[in-house]
N, C-alpha and C positions, 0 to 999 in steps of 0.2 A: 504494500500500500504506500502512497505518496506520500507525503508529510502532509499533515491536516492543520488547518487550523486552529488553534487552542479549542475553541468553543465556535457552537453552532446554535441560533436558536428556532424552533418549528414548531406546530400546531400542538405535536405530543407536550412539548413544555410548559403550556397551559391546561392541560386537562388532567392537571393533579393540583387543587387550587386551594387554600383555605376558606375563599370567597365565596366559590360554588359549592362549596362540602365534601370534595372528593378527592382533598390530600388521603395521602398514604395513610392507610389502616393495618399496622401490621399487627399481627398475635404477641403475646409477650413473650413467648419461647423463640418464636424466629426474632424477635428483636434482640433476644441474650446472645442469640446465634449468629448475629449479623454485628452486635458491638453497638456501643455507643457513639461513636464514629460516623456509623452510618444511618444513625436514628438523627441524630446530629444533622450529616449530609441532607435526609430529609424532608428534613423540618424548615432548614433553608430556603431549599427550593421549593417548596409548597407554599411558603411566605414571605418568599423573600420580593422584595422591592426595585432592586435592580436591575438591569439584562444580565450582567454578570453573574448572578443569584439563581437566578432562572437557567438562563443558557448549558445543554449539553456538553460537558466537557471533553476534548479529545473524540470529535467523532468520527466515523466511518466513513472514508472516500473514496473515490476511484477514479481512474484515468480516460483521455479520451477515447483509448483504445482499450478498456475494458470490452470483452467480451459479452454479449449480451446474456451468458449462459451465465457466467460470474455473478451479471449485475441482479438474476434473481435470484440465485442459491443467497448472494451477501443479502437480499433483501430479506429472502423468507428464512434466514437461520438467526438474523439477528431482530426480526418483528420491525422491521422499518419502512416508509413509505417513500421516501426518499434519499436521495448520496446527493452529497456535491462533487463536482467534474473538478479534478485540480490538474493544474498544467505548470510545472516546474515551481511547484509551494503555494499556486498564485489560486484562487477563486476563481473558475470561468463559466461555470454553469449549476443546475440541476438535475437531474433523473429520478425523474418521477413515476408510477406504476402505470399510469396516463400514458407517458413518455414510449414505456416498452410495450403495452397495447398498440399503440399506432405502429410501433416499428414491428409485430407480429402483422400487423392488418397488411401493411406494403410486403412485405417478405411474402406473404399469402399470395398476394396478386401478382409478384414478378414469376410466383412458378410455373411453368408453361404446363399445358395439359396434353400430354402427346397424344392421346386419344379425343383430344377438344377438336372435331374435324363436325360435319352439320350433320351426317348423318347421327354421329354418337347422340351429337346433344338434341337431335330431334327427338331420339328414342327416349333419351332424359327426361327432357322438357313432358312428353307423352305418361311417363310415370310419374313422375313427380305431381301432374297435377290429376290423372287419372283414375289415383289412388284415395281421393279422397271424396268425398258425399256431395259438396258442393263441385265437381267436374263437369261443366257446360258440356250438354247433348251436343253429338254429332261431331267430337273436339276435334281440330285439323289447326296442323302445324307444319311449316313449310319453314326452313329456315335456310341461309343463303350467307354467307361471311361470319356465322354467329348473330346475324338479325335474325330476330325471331317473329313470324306472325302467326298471331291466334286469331281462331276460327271456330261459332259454332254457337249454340245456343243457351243462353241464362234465363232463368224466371226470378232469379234472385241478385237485383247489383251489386248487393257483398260481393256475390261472386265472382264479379269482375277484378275487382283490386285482389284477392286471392291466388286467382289464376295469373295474373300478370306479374305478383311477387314470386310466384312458386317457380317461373319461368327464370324470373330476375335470377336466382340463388341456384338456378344452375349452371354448372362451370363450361366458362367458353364461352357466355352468351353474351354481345356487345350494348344489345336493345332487342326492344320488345316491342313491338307493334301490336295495339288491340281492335282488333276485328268482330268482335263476339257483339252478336246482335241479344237486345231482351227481348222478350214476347210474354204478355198477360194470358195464361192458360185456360183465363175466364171468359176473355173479347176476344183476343186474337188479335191480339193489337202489337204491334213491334217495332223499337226503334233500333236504330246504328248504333254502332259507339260511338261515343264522342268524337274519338281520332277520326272516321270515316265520316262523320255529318259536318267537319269540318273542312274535310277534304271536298266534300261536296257543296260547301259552301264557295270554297275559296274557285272550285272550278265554275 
């Protein structure tokens, strides 16, 4: 680890307070067990007044080329939600749980799907939303570069937004195109989708 800086202070540091009620309660056996040292230490920080008082001492950091594997093992072994990023002793950044979510989400999306070609993801797209009770009669999906267009019959406009996300979240798909017409099973009355009464506006 890099050289840290003496102290850090974060959201953990105020949530052992004597103001809100929720300094440290320790038993009297862990307290003989731990010293008056650190009953001491405690009592400090739970009241104390200044950043100094308060603030983390010596905390845990890591560098800009910590490895993403390191930066959660060090998270989840030592219960922290946070590091700061040190670059030759100096403060440059934060890493936050937020931080390595987003860099799992991009890592996700640069992996290629060798099997992402239109035919697979038609088949996909076809189960995925096939399998479910709300699956528009008559479904037809034609897909073409990873556009995807749906086709086929709703009595229910939930339905719509369903089938078009079930499409979205399968892999390889660029867009979605909704084609899916309603129909009242009562009148017999039926409209476009949106996308297509648009399209037919605009023509």
């Amino acid at each position: 680890m890099p050289r840290a800086p003496s102290s850090v202070i974060s959201e953990g540091d105020f949530t052992r307070r004597s103001e809100i009620g929720t300094q440290r309660k320790r038993g009297r056996w862990l307290r003989l067990l731990l010293g008056a040292g650190q009953d001491a230490a405690d009592f400090v920080h739970d009241h104390g007044r200044k950043m100094s008082e308060v603030m983390t001492p010596d905390p845990l950091t890591i560098t800009e080329d910590t490895a993403l594997e390191e930066i959660v093992n060090t998270m989840e072994r030592h219960h922290v939600k946070r590091l700061p990023v040190m670059r030759s002793g100096k403060l440059v950044g934060i890493v936050s749980r937020a931080n390595l979510l987003q860099a799992v989400a991009s890592l996700a999306q640069e992996i290629p799907d060798p099997t992402a070609d239109d035919d697979h993801i038609r088949k996909r797209v076809i189960e995925a939303i096939g399998r479910n009770d709300w699956s528009p009669f008559g479904l037809g999906v034609v897909v073409r570069n990873g556009i995807v267009h749906l086709s086929g019959v709703i009595t229910e406009e939930r339905s719509r937004q369903a089938a078009v996300i079930a499409a979205e979240n399968v892999a390889g798909v660029n867009k979605v195109h909704d084609h899916l017409c309603w129909v009242d099973t009562m009148s017999g009355m039926y409209l476009d989708s949106p996308e297509d009464a648009e399209l037919a506006k605009a023509s």
